[in-house]
Residue frames relative to the residue before (quaternion, step in Angstrom):
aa qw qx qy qz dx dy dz
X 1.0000 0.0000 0.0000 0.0000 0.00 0.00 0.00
X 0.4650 -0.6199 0.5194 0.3601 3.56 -1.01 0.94
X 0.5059 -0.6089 0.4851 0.3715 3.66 -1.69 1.18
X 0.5341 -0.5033 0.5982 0.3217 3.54 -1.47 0.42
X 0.0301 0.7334 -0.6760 0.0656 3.36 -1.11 1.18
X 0.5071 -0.4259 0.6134 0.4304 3.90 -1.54 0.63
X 0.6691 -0.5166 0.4806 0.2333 3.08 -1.99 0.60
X 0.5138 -0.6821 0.3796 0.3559 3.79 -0.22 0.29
X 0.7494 0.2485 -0.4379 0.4301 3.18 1.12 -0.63
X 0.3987 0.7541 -0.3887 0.3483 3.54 1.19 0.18
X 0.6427 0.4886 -0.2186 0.5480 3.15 1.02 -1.37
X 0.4901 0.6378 -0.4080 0.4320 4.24 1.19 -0.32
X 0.8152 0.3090 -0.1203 0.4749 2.83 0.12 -1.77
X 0.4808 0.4129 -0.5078 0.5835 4.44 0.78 0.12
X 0.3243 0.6887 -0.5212 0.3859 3.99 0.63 -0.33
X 0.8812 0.3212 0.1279 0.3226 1.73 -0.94 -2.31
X 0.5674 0.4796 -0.3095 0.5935 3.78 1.16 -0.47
X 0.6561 -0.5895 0.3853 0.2712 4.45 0.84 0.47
X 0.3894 0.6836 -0.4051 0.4659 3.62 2.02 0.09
X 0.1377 -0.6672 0.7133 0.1645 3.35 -1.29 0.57
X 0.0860 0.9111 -0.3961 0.0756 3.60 -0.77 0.81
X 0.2350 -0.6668 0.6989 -0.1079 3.72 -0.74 1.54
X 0.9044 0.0954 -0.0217 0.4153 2.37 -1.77 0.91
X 0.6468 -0.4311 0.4529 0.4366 3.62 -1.67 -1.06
X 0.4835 0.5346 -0.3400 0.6040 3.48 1.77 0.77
X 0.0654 -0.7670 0.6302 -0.1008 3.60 -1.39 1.43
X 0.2759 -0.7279 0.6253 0.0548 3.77 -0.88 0.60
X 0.1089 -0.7557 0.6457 -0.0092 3.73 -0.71 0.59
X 0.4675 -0.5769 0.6351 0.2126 3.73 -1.54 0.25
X 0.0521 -0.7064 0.6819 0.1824 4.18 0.45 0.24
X 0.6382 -0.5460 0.4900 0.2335 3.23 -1.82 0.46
X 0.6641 0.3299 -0.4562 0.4920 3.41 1.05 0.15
X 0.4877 0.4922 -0.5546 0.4608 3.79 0.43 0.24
X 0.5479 0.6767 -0.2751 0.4076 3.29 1.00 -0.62
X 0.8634 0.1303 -0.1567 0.4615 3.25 0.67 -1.17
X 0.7663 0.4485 -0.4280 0.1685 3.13 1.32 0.61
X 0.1735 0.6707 -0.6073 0.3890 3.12 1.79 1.03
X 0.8303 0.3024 -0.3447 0.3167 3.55 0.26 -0.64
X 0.5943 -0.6593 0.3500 0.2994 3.11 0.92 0.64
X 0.6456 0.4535 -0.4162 0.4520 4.05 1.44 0.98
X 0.8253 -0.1583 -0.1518 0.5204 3.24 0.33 1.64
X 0.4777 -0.6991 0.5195 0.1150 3.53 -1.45 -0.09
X 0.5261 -0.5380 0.4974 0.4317 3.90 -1.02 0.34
X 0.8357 -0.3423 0.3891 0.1817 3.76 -1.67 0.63
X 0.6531 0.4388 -0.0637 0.6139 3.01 0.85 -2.47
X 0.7146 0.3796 -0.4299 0.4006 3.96 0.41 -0.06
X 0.6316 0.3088 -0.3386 0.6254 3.76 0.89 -0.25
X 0.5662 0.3802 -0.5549 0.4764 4.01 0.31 0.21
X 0.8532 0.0271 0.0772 0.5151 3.71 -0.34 -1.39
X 0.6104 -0.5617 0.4434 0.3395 3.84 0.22 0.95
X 0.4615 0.5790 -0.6663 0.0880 4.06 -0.25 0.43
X 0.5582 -0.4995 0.5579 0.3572 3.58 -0.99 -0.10
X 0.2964 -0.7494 0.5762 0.1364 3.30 -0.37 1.44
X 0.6473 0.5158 -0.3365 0.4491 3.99 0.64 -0.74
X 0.7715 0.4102 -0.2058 0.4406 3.68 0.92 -0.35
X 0.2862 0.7702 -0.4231 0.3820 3.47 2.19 0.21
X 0.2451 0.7197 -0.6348 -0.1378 3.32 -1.02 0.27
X 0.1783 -0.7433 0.6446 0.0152 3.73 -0.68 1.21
X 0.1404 0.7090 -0.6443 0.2498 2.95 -1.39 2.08
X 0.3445 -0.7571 0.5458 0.1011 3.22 -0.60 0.78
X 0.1800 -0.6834 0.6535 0.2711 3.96 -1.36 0.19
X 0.7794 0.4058 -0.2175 0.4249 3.00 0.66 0.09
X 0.0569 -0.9359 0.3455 0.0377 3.21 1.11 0.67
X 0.8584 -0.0533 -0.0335 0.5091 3.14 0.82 -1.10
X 0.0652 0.7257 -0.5389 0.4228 3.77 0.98 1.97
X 0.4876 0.7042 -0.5030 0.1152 3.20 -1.08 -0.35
X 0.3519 -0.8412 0.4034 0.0764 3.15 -0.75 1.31
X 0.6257 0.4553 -0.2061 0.5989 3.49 2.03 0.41
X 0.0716 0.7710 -0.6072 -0.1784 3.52 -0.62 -0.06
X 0.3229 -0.7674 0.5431 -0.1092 3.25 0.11 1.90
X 0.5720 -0.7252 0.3832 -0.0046 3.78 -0.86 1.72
X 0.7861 0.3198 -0.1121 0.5169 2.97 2.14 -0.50
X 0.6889 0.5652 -0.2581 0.3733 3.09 1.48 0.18
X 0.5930 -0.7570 0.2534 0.1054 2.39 -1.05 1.55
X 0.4160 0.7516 -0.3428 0.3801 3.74 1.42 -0.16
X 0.5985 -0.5547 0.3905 0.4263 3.59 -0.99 0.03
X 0.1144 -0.8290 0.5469 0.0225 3.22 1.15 0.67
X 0.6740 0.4167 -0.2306 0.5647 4.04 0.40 -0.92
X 0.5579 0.2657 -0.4232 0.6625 3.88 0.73 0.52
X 0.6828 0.4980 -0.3671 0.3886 3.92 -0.09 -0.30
X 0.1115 -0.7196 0.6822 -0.0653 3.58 -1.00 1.09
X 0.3949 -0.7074 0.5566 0.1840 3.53 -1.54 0.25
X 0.1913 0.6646 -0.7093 0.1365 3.97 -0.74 1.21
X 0.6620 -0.3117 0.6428 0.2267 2.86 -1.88 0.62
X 0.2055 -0.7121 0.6704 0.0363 4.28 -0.69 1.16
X 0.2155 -0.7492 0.6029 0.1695 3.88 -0.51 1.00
X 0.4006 -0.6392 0.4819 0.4458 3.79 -1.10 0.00
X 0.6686 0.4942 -0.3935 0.3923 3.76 0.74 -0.70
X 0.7983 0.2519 -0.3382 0.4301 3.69 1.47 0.73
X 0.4463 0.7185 -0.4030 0.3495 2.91 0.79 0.62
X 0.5529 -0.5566 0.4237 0.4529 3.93 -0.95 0.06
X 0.4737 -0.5673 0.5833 0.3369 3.62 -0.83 0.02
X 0.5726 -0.5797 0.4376 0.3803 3.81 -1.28 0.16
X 0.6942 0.5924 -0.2507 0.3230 3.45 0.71 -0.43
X 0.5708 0.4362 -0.0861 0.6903 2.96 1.65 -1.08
X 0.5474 0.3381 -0.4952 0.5838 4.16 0.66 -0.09
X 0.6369 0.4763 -0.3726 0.4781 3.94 0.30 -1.06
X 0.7816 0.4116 -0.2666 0.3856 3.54 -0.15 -0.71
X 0.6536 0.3686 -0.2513 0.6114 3.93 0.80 -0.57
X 0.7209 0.2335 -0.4119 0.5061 4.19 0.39 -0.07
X 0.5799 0.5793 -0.4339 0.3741 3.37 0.70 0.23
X 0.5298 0.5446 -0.1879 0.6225 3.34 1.60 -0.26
X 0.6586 0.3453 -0.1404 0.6537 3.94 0.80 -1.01
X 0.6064 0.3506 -0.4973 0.5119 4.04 0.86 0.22
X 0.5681 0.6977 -0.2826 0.3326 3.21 0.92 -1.18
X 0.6264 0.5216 -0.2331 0.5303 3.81 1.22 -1.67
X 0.7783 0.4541 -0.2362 0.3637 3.64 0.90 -1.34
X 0.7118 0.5308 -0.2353 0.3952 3.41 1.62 -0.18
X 0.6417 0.6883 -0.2071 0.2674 2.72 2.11 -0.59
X 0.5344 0.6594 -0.2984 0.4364 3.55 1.47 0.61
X 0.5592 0.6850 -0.3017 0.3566 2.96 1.43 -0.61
X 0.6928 0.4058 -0.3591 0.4759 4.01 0.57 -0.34
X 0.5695 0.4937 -0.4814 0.4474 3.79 0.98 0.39
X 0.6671 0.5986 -0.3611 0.2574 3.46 1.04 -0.63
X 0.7407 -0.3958 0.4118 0.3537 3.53 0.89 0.16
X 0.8470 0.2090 0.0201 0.4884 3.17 -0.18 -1.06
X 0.5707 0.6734 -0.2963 0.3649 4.29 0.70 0.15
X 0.4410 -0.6510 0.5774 0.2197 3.47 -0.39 1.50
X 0.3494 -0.7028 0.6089 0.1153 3.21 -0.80 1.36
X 0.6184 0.5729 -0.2444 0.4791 3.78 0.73 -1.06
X 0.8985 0.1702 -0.1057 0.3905 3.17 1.04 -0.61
X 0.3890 0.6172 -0.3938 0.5592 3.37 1.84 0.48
X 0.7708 0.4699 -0.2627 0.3407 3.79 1.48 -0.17
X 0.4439 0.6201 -0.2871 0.5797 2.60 2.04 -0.44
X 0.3163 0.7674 -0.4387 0.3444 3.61 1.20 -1.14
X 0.9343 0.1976 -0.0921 0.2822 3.05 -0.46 -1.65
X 0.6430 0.4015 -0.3933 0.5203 3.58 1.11 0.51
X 0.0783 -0.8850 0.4396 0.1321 3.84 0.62 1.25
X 0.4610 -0.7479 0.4683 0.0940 3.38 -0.97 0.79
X 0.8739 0.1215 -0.0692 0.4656 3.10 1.51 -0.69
X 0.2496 -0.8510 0.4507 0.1018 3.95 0.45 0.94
X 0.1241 -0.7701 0.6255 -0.0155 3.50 -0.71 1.63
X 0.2151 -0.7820 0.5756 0.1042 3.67 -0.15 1.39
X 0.3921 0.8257 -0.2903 0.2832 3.25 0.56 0.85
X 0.4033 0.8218 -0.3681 0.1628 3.52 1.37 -0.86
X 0.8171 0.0036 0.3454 0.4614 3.37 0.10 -1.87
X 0.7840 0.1952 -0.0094 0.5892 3.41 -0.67 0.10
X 0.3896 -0.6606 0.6189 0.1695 3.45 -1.73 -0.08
X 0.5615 -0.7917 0.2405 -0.0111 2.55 -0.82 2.27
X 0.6129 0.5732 -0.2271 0.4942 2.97 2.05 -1.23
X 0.3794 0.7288 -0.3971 0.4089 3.90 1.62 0.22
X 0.5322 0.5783 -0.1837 0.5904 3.27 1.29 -1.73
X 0.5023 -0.7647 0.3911 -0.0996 3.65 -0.85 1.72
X 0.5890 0.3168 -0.0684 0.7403 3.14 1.68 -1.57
X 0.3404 0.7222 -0.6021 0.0067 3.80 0.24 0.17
X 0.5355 0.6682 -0.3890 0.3397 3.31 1.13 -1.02
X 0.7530 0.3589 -0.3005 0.4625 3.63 0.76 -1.64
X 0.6327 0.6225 -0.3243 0.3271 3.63 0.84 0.26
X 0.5093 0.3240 -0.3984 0.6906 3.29 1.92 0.37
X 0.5713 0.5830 -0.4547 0.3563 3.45 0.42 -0.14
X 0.5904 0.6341 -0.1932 0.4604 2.85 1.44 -1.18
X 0.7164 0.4275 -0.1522 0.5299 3.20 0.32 -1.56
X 0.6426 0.6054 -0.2847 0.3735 3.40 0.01 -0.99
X 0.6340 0.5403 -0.2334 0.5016 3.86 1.40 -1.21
X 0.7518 0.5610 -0.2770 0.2083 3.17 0.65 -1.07
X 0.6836 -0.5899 0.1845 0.3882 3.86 -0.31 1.21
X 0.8125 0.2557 -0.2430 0.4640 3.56 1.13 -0.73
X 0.4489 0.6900 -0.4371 0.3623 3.54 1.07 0.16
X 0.2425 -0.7077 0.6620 -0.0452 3.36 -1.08 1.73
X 0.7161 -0.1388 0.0115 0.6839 3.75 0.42 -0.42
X 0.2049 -0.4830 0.8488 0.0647 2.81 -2.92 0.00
X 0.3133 -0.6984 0.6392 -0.0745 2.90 -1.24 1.99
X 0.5157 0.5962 -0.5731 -0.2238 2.90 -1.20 0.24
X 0.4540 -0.6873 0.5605 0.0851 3.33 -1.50 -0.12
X 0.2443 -0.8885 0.3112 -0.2323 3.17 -0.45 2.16
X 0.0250 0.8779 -0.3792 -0.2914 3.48 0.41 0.52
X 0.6215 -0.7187 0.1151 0.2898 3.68 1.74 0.72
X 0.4232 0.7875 -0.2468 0.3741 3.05 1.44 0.74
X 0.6288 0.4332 -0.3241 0.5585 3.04 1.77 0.31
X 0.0385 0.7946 -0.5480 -0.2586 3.73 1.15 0.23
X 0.4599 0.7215 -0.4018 0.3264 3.74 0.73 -1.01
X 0.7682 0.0679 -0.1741 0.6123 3.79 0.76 -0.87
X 0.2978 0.5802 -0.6585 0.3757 3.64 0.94 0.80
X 0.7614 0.4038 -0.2966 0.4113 3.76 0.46 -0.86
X 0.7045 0.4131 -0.3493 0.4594 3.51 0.73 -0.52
X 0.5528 0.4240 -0.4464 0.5616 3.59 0.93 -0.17
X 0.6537 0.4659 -0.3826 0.4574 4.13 0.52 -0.22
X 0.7627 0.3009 -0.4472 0.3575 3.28 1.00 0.53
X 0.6918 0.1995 -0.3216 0.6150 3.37 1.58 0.55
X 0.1847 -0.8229 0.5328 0.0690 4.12 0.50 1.46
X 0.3883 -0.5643 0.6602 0.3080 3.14 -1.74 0.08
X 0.7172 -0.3394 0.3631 0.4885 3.35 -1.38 0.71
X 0.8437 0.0090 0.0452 0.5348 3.96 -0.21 -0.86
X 0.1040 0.6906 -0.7119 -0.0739 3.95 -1.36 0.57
X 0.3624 -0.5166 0.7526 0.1880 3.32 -2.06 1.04
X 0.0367 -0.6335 0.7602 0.1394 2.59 -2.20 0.46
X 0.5375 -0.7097 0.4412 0.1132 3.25 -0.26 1.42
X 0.1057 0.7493 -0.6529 0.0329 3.89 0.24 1.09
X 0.1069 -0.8481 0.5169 0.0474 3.56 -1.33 0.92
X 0.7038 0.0903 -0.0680 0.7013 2.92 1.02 -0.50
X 0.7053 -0.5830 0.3777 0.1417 3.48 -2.06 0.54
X 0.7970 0.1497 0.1354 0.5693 3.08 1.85 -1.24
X 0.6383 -0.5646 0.2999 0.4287 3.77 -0.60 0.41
X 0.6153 0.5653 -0.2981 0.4615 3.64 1.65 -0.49
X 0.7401 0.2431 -0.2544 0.5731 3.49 1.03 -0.48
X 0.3186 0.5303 -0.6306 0.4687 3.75 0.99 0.41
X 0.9214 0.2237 -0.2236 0.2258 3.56 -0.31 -1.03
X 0.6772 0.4805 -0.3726 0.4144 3.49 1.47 0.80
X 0.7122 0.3260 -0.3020 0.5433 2.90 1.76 0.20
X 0.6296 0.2786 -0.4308 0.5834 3.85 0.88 0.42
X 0.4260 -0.6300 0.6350 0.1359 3.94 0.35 -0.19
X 0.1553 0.7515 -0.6406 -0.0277 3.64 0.23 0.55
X 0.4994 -0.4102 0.6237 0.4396 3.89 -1.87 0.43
X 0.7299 0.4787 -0.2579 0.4142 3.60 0.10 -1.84
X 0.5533 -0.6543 0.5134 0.0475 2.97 -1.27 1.34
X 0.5744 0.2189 -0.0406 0.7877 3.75 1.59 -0.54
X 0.0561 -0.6954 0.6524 -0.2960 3.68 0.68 1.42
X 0.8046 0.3172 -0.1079 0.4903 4.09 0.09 -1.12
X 0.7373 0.2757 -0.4410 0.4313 3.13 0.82 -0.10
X 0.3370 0.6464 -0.4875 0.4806 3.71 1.85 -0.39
X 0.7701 0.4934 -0.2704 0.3007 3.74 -0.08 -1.21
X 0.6877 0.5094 -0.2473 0.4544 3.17 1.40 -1.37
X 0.4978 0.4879 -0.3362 0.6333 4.15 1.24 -0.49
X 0.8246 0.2743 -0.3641 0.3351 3.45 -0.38 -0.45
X 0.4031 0.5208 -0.4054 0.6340 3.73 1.54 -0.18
X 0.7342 0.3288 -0.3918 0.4464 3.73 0.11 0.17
X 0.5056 0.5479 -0.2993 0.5954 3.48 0.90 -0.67
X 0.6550 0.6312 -0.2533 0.3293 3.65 0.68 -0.79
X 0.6280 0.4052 -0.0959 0.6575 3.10 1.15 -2.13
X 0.7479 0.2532 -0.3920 0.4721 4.08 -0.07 0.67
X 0.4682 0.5943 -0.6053 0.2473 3.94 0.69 0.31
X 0.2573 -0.7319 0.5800 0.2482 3.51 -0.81 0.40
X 0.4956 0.5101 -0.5336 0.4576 3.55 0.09 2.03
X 0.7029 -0.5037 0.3960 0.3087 3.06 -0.76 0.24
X 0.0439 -0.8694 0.4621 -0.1693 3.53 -0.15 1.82
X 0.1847 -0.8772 0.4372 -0.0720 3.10 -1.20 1.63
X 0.0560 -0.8568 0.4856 0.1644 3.99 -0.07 0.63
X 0.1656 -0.6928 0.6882 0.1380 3.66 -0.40 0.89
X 0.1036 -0.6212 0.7760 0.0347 3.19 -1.59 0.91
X 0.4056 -0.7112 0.5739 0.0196 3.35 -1.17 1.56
X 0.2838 0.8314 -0.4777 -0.0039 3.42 -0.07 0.33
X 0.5745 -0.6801 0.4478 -0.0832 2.52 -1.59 1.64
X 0.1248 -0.8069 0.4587 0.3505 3.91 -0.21 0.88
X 0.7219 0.3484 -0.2152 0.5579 4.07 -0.95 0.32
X 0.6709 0.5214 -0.3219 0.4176 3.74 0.96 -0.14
X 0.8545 0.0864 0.2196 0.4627 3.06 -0.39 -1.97
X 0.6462 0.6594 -0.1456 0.3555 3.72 0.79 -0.65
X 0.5640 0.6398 -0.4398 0.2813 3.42 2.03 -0.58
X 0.7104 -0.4211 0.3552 0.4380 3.87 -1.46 0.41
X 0.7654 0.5013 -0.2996 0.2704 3.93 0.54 -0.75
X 0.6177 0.6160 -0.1874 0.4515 2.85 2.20 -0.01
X 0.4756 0.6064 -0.4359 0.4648 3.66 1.66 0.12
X 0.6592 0.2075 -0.5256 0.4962 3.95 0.35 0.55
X 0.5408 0.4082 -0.5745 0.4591 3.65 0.29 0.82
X 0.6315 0.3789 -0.3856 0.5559 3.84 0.30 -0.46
X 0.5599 0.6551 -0.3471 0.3699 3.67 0.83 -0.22
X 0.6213 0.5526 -0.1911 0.5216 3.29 1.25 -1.17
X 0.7585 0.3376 -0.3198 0.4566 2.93 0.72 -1.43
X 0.6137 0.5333 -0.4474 0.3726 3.89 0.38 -0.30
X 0.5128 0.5142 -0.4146 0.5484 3.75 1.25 -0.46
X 0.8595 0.3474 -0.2018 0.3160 3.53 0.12 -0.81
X 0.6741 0.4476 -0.3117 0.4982 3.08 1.82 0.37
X 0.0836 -0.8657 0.4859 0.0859 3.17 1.75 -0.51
X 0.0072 -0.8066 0.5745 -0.1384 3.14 -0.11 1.77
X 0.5007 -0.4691 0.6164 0.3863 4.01 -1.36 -0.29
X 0.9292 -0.1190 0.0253 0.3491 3.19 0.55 -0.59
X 0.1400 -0.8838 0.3963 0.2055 3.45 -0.26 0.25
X 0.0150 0.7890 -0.5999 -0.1317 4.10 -0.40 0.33
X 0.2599 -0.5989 0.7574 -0.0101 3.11 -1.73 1.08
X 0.2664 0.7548 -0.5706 0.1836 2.62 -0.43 1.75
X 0.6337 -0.6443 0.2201 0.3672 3.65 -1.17 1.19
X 0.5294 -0.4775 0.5872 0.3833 3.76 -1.23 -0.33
X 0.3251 -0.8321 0.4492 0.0112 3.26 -0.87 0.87
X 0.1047 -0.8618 0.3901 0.3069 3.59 0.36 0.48
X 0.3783 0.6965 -0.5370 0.2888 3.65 0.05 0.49
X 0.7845 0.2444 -0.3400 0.4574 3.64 -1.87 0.37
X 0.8055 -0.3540 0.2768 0.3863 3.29 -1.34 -0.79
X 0.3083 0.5941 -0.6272 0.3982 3.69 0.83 1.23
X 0.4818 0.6700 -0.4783 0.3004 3.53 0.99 -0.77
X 0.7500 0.5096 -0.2484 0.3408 3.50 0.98 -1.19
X 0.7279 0.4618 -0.1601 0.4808 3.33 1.90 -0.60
X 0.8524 0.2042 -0.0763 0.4753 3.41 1.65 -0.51
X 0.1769 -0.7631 0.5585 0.2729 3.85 0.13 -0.16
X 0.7883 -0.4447 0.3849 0.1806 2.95 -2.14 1.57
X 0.5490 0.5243 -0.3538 0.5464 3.84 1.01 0.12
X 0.5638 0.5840 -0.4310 0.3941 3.37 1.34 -0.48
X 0.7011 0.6326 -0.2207 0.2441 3.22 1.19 -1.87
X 0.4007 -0.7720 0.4100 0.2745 3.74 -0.15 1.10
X 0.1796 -0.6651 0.6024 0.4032 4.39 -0.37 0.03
X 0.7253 -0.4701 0.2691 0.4249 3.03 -1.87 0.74
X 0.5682 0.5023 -0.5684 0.3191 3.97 0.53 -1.49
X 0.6765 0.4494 -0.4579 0.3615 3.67 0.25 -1.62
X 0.4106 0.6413 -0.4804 0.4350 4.45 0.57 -0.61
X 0.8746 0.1841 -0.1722 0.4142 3.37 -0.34 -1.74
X 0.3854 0.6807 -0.5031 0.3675 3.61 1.35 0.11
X 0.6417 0.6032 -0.2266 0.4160 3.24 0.64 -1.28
X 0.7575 0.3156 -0.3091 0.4807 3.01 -0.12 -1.92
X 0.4625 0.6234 -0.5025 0.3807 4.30 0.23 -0.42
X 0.6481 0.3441 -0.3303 0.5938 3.90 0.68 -1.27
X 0.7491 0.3294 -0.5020 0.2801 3.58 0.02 -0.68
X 0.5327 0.5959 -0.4181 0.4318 3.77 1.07 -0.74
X 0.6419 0.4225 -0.3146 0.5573 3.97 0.38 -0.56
X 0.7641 0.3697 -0.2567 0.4622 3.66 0.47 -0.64
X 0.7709 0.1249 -0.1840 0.5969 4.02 1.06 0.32
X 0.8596 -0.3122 0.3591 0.1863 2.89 -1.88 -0.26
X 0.4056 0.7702 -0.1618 0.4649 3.29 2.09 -0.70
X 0.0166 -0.8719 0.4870 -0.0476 3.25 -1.19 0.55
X 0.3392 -0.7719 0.3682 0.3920 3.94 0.56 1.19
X 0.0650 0.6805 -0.7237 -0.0946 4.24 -0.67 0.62
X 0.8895 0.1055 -0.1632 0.4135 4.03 -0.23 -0.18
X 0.1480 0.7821 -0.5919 -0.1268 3.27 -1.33 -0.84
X 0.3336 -0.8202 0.4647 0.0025 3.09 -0.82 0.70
X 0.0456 -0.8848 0.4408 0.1438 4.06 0.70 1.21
X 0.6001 0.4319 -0.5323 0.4123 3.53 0.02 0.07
X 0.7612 0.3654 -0.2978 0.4454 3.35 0.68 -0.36
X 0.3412 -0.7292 0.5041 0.3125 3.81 1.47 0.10
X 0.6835 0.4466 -0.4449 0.3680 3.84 -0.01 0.67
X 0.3439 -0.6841 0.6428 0.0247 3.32 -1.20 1.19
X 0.4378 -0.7625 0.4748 0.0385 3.28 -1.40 0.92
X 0.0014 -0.8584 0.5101 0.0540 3.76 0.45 0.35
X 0.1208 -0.7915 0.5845 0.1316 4.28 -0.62 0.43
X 0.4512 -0.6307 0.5419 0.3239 3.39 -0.84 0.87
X 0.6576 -0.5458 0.5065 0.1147 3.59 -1.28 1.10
X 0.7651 0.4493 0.0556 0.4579 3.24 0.15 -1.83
X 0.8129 0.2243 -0.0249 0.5368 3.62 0.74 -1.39
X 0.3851 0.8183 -0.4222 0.0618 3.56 0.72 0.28
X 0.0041 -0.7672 0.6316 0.1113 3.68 -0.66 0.93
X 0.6587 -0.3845 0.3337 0.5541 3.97 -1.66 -0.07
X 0.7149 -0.5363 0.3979 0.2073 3.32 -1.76 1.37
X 0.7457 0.2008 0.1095 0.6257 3.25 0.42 -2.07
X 0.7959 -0.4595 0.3756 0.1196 2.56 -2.06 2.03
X 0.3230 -0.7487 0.5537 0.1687 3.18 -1.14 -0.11
């Protein structure tokens, strides 16, 4: 079977858009690796659980898949389509690891002329320690994911493995629960099956009930488990909705939970407006109802980034990574 490749002109415009890209897999610089080579601030996930934001390297196999077309995201969503990813075409893990590690490398390799780059840490840069399956698309699409934390997970400098899920594949929810990355999101957006389908857009016709099985599959991985709650201003976020997110956190029984704002930036701009974007006070407003309404407790937060940190009472294990 012929290998599965991004569309050429697709693969341009992720170019030309700072993507490094193989195969139907891409790697990006995020703006907080960014700012902490220069040494003016840091990613979230480093003041929550201690990774090294300069050694992050978010990349996705599935760059442009995705079985949702979610109102808030900021990706080239409008270059992204939905197929079914076969194994007898796809890239292997080694050979996805080995070619973006090269295409991070190109995207990193300007930084020590600019002046203003933590040498000490622009070398370390290039041997990442920690792997945010996250980028683009949905990772759980990507067939071989499993041998790809395995993969990753072996390799001598690797301290953790992210990923991040928006739960529509419960099928590899379970096979990835028998070989986890170091830390998995489940991406909760909305409270209820009515705002599931106007603000993530499922392909899958049983989208909510796909989401609602794999949130169970969730609440029994033995790894370290994470629910991000997107919130949405005028959408998702109103006060009558925190014993629905309630439920669902009972029934996912997470480690941890973050409430964190919508962001206007990239190509939501085209789908929402900057009224949407919640400020942080209205964040820890929130996460307060959800703390009173579960088992949860606020331990961090993080305001430039608008996201609050909540620990599970009952289930509590050591914050930051080893």
């Amino acid at each position: 079977m012929t290998r599965l490749r991004i569309d050429p002109k697709i693969e341009k415009h992720l170019r030309k858009a700072k993507y490094g890209v193989f195969g139907h897999s891409a790697v990006q610089i995020c703006a907080w690796t960014k700012k902490s080579l220069h040494d003016e601030g840091f990613c979230y996930k480093q003041k929550f659980y201690g990774i090294d934001t300069h050694r992050c390297m978010e990349f996705s196999p599935s760059a442009v898949f995705c079985e949702q077309n979610c109102i808030f995201c900021w990706r080239p969503m409008e270059f992204m389509k939905f197929r079914k990813m076969e194994a007898d075409e796809v890239d292997n893990p080694k050979e996805i690891y080995e070619r973006l590690i090269e295409e991070r490398k190109k995207l990193l390799s300007g930084f020590p002329g600019d002046g203003k780059t933590n040498p000490s840490k622009f070398r370390e840069s290039l041997k990442p320690n920690q792997f945010a399956i996250s980028l683009s698309g949905e990772p759980t699409l990507y067939p071989k994911l499993p041998e790809l934390v395995r993969f990753l997970r072996n390799l001598p400098e690797t301290r953790s493995v992210f990923i991040v899920t928006n739960g529509q594949e419960p099928g590899m929810m379970e096979r990835i629960s028998k070989s986890p990355p170091t830390q998995i999101y489940l991406s909760v957006n909305a409270p209820n099956k009515d705002l599931f389908s106007r603000i993530n857009r499922p392909v899958y016709k049983d989208g909510w009930g796909r989401f609602l099985k794999s949130l169970e599959i969730f609440g029994r991985m033995k790894t370290r488990r994470v629910l991000r709650l997107t919130m949405i201003r005028g959408m998702n976020m109103d006060s009558s909705f925190v014993k629905d997110y309630a439920g669902l956190i009972k029934k996912g029984n997470p480690h941890f939970i973050e409430v964190k704002a919508y962001m206007w930036i990239g190509f939501s701009r085209k789908r929402l407006k900057e009224e949407n974007m919640p400020l942080h006070k209205e964040i820890r407003a929130f996460a307060e109802r959800i703390e009173k309404a579960t088992d949860f407790e606020i331990v961090d937060e993080k305001e430039d980034s608008r996201v609050v940190l909540l620990e599970n009472k009952n289930d509590r294990i050591e914050r930051f990574i080893k």
